[in-house]
C-alpha positions in Angstrom: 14.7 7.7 -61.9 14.3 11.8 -62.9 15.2 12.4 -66.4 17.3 15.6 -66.8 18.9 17.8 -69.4 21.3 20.2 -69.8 21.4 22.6 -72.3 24.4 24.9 -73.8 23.8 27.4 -75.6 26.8 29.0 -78.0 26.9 31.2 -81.4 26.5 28.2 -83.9 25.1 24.9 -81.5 22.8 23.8 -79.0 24.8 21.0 -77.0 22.4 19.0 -75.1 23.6 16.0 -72.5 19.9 13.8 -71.6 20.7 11.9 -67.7 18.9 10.6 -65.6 19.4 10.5 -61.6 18.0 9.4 -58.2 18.6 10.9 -55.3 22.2 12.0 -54.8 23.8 9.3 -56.6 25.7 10.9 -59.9 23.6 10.9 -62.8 24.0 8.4 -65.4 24.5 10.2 -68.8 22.0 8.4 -71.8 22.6 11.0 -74.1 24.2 14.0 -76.3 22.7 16.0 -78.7 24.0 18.5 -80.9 21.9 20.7 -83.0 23.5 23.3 -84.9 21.9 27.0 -84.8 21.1 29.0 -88.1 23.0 32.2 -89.1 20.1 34.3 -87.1 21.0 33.3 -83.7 18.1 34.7 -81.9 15.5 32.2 -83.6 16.4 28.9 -81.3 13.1 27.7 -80.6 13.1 25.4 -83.7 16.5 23.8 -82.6 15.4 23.2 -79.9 12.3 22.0 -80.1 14.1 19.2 -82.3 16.1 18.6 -79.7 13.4 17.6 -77.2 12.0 15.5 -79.9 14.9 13.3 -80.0 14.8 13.3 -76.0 11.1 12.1 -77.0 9.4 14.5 -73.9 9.2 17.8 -73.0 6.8 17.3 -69.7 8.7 15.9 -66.5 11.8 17.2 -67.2 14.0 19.2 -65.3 15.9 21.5 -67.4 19.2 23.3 -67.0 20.6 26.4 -69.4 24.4 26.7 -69.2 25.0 29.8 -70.8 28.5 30.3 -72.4 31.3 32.4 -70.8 31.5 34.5 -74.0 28.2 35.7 -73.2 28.7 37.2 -70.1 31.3 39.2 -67.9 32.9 37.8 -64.7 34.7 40.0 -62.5 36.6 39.1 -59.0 35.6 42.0 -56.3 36.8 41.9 -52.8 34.6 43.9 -51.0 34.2 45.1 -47.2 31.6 43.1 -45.6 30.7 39.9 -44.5 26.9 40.9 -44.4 24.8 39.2 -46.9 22.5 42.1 -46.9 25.2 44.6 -47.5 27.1 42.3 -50.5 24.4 43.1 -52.6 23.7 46.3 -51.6 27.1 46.9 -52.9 27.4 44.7 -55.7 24.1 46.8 -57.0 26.5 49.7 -57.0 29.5 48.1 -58.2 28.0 46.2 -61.4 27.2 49.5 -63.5 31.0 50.3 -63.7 31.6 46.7 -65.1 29.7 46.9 -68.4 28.7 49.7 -70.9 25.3 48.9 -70.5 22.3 50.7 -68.2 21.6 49.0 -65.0 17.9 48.0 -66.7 19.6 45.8 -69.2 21.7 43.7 -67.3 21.0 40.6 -65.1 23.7 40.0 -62.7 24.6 36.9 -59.7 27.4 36.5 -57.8 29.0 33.9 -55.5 30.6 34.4 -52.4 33.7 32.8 -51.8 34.1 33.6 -48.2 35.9 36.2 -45.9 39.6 36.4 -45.7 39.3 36.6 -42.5 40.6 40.8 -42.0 38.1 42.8 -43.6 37.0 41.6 -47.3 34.6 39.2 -48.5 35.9 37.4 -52.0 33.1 37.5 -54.9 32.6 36.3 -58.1 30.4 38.8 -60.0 28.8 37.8 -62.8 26.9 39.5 -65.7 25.0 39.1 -68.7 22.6 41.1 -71.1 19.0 40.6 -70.4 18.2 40.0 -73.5 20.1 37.0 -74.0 18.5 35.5 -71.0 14.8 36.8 -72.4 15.5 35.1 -75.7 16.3 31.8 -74.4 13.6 31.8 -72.3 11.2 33.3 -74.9 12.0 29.8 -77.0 11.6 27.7 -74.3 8.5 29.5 -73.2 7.0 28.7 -76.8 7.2 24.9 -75.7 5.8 25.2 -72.8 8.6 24.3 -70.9 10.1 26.4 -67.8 14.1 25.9 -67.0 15.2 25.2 -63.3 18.0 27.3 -63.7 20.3 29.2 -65.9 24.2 28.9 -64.9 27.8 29.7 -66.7 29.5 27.4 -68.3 32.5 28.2 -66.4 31.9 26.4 -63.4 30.5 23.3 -65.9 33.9 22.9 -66.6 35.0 23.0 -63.0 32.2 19.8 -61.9 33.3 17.9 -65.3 37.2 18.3 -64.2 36.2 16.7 -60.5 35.1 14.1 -62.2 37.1 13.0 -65.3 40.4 13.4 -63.7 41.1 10.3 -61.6 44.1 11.6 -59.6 41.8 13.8 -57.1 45.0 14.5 -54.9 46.2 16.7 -58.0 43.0 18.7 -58.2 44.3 20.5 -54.5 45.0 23.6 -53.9 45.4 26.6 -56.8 45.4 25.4 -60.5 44.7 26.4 -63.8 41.9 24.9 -66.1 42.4 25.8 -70.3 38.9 24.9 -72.1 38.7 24.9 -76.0 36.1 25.3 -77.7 35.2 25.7 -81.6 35.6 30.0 -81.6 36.7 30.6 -78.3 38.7 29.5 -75.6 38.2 30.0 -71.4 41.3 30.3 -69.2 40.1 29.4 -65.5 41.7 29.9 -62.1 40.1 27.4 -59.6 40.8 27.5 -55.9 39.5 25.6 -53.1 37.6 23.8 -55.8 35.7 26.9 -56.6 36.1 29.7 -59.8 38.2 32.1 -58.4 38.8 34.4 -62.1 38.6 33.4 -65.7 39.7 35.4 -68.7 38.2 34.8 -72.0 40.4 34.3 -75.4 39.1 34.8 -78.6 40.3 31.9 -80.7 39.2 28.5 -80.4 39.8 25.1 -82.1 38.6 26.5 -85.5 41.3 29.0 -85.5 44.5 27.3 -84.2 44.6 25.7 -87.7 46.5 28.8 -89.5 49.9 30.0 -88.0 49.0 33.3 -87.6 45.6 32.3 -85.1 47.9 30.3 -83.6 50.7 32.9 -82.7 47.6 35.2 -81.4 46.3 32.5 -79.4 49.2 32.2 -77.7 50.1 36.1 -77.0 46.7 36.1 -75.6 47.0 32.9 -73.5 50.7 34.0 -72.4 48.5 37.3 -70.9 46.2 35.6 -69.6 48.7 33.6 -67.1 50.2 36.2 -66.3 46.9 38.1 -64.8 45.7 34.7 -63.4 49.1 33.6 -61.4 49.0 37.3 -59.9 45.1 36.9 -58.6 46.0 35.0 -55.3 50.4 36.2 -54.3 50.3 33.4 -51.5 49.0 31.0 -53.4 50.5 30.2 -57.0 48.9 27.9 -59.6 51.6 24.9 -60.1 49.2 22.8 -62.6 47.2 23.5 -65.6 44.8 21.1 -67.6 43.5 21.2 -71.1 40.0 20.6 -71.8 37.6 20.6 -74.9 38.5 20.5 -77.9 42.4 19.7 -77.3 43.5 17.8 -80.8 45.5 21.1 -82.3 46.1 22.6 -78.7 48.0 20.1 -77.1 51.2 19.5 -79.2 51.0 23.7 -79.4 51.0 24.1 -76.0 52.8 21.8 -73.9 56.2 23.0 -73.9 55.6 26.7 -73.6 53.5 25.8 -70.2 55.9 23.5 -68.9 59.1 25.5 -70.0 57.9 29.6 -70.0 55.4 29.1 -67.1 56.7 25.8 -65.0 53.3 24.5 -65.2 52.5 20.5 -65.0 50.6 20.1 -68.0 47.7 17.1 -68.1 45.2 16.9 -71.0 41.9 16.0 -69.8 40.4 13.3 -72.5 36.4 13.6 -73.4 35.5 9.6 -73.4 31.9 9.7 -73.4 31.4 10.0 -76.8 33.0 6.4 -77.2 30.3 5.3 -75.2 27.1 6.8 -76.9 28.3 7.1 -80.4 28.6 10.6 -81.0 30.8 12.1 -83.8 32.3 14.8 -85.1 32.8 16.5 -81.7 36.9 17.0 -82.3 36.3 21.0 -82.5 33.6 21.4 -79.6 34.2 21.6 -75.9 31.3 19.4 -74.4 32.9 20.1 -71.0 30.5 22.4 -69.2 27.1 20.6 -70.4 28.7 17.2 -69.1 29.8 18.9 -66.2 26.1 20.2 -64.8 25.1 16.6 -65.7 27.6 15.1 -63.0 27.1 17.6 -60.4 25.5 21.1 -59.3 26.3 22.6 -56.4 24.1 24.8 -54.4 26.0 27.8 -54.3 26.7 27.9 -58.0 26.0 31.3 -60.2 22.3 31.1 -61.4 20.2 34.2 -63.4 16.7 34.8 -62.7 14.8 36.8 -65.2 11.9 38.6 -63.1 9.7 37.4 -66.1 10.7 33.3 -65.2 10.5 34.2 -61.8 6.8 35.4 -62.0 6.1 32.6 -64.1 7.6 29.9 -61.9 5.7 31.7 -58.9 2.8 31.0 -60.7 3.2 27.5 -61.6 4.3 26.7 -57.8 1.0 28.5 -56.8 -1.4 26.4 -59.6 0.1 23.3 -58.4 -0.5 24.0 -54.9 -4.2 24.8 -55.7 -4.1 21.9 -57.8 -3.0 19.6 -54.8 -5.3 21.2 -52.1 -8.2 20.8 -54.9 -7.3 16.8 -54.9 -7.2 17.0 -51.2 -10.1 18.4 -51.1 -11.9 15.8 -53.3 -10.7 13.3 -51.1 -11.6 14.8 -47.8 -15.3 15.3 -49.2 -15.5 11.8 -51.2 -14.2 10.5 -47.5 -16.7 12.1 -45.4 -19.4 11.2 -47.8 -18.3 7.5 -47.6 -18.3 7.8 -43.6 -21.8 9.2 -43.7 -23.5 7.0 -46.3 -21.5 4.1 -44.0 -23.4 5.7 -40.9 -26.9 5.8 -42.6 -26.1 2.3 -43.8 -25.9 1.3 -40.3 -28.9 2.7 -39.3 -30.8 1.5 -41.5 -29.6 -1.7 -41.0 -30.2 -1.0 -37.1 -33.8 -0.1 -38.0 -33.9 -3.1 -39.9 -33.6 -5.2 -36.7 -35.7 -3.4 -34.3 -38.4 -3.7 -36.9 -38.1 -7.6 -37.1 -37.5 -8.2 -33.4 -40.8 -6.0 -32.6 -42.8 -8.1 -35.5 -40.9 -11.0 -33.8 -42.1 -10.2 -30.2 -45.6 -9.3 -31.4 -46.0 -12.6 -33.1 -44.6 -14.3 -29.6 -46.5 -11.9 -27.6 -50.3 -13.3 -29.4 -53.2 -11.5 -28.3 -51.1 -9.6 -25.1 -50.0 -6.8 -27.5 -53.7 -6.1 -28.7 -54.6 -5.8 -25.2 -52.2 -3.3 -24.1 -53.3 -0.8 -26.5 -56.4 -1.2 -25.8 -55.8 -1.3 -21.7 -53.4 2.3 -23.4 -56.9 3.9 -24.8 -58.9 2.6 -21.5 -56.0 4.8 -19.4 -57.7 8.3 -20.7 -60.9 7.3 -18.6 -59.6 5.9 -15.6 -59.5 9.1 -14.3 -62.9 10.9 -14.3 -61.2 14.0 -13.4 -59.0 13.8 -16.6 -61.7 12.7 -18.6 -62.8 14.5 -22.0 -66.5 14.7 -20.8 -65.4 16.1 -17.5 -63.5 18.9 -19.3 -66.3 19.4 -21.9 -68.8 20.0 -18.0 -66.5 22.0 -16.9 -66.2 24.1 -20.2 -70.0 24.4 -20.8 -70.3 25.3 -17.0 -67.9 28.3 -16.8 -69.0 29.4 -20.3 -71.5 32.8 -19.7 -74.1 33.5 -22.2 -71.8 36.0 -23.7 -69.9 33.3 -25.4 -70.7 31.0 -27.7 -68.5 27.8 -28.2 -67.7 26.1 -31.7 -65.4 23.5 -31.6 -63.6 21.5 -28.2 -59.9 20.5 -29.0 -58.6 17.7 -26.4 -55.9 15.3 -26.6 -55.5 13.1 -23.2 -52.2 14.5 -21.0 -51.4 16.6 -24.2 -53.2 19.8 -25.3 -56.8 21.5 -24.9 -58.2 24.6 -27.0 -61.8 25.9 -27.2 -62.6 28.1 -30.4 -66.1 30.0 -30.0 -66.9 34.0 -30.7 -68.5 36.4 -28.7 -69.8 40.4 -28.9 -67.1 41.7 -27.1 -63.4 41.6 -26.5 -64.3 41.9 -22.5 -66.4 38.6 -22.6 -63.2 36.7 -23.9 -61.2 38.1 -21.3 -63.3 37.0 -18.3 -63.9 33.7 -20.1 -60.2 33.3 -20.1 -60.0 34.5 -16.3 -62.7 31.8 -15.6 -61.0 28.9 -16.7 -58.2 29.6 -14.9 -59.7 29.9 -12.0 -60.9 26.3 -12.0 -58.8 23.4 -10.9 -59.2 21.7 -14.0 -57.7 24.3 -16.5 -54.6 26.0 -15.9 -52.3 28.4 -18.2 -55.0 29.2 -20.5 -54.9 32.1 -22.5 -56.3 33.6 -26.1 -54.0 32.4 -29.1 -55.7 34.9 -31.4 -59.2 36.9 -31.1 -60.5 38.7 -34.6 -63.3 41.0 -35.3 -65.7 40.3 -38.3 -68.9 41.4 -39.3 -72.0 38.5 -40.3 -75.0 40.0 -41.9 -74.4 43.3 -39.9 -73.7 42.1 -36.9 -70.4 42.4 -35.2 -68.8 39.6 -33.6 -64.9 38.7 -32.1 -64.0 35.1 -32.8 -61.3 33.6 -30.3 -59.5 30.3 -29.7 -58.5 29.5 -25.9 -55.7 27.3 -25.3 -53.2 26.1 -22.6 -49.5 27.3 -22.9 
């Protein structure tokens, strides 16, 4: 079983939901963690690094960042291609007219919800500022640990609903999602089971405790349907369900969505923290941190910082090394076993002969002794071949110009003559001599030198057959 966590990251908390999963069975929550953030926001890494020490490791996790909506901008463009190619060539365009920021600054994904089958491709366009992404990465960077991905929160909420209502038949179709939570609220149009818009509204669970928050909340909500219901004309949204932090919202709410908008109103219920214990969650939304834990799907909004990329890259690429090293190792340690098995078994082969020769000599007696002698006796039976036949024939072809030293013969092997004389010429016809006789053939001079011996001039020479 894979131990993962899921990570949310707001103004004042760190919302952390610890599963663990196999395969693709669901995961099976163990887990929540709340750690609340100081008043300087962009110093998490201590939070969070108490945070892992309650999960008790930071190695072998796979981690996931939800990042929440209030951070970033979502926009709905339909635009005129189907070509993957060409989406993002225009997107590229598009996403500096969507935020006051330069193109350098921003990180931007999208997702494509499909053609409408005339001429425009629906997509969901999403942005953030990079230095929201660089700081959460920064932190987690400082403990050594690199996120799998970095997603919004609003499809979270989306994965969680799929799963905590029981009455899938109602989740059909166009319908409206309302997520609280503490200081800020998310008002989500889902279609087809995917985010089709989402409009952000400023007050949250903390705020719907004074009238006047309330009577804001509910101009802005009251806006925000009206924009949402307009976003698909053939297809209106006939339900919406609460989420979150829903204690204050739902006696608020319910008849002004079921009597102004002719909504069906259903409250979703968080019941995980009956079963792990955790308090004091009645003014957060957990929904998008529980919802990554129960499913991701693969077309879901993710950021890339080029700076995680590059360090991922990396990473991939050590481990690779890493692997082909141990491969490696292996390989070698194998071949070395195969060859020290292969001299083993030579050895032990040698071993053998050895013992059946002693063996055979010992059974053999006296026969063995006489066949290397009768071997030795072989080098005379020929008087032609014989040593004192060649030394004859040597000393009879040698002139008086030559003087012989030394006789080299080895029976059916090798003969050489060494000797010097006063001229090169005398070797020559020596040489031309011997070969001339039937019993030497192929000789010729390996090496003739030229010395002086108490001032007189002399060439020593060897003779020798090829």
């Amino acid at each position: 079983m894979k131990k993962k966590v899921v990570i949310e990251f707001s103004e004042r908390w760190l919302k952390a939901v610890v599963f663990t999963s196999s395969g693709i069975k669901q995961g099976s929550v163990t887990k929540i963690i709340l750690e609340p953030l100081g008043e300087d926001v962009f110093f998490i890494a201590e939070p969070l690094s108490r945070i892992f020490k309650q999960i008790g490791q930071k190695s072998n996790l796979e981690v996931t960042i939800v990042l929440s909506r209030n951070k970033i901008t979502v926009r709905q463009l339909d635009l005129p291609s189907r070509n993957p190619a060409e989406i993002e060539s225009m997107l590229g365009l598009h996403v500096i007219r969507q935020v006051p920021y330069p193109k350098e600054e921003i990180v931007w994904s999208y997702q494509n919800l499909g053609f409408d089958g005339i001429s425009n491709s629906h997509i969901i366009l999403a942005i953030v500022h990079r230095e929201v992404l660089r700081n959460i990465f920064n932190a987690f960077m400082s403990l050594n640990i690199l996120p799998e991905a970095m997603t919004v929160s609003s499809q979270g909420v989306i994965h969680y609903l799929f799963e905590a209502v029981k009455e899938k038949a109602s989740l059909g179709g166009a319908f409206l999602v309302l997520d609280i939570d503490y200081n800020f609220s998310e008002l989500l149009l889902v279609n087809n089971q995917n985010l089709r818009s989402s409009v952000v509204i400023s007050q949250g669970a903390e705020q719907l405790s004074g009238e006047e928050e309330k009577n804001k909340f509910l101009d802005e909500l009251k806006q925000a349907l009206v924009v949402l219901n307009n976003d698909i004309p053939d297809r209106k949204a006939k339900r919406i369900f609460l989420a979150g932090a829903t204690g204050e919202a739902e006696p608020l709410l319910k008849d002004i969505l079921e009597k102004e908008f002719n909504l069906k109103f259903q409250v979703v219920k968080f019941q995980e923290t009956k079963l792990i214990g955790l308090k004091d969650t009645q003014t957060l939304s957990l929904s998008a941190v529980m919802g990554f834990s129960y499913k991701r799907k693969k077309d879901d909004i993710c950021f890339t910082l080029p700076e995680a990329q590059i360090e991922k890259e990396m990473k991939q690429k050590i481990k690779q090394l890493f692997s082909l090293g141990i491969s490696l190792t292996y390989i070698f340690i194998l071949l070395g076993a195969l060859a020290l098995l292969r001299i083993g078994q030579l050895q032990s082969y040698r071993d053998k002969l050895n013992f059946r020769i002693a063996k055979l000599k010992q059974d053999a007696g006296g026969i063995y002794d006489v066949a290397q002698k009768a071997k030795v006796l072989r080098q005379y039976q020929n008087p032609e071949q014989s040593v004192v036949n060649y030394i004859y024939e040597t000393n009879r072809l040698s002139p008086d110009s030559i003087t012989l030293t030394n006789i080299n013969w080895e029976w059916q092997k090798s003969f050489s003559v060494r000797g010097y004389a006063a001229q090169m010429s005398n070797i020559s016809s020596f040489v031309k001599e011997l070969n001339n006789s039937k019993l030497f053939k192929g000789m010729q001079a390996s090496y003739m030198r030229r010395r002086k011996i108490k001032g007189t001039e002399r060439v020593d020479f060897e003779i020798a057959e090829k």
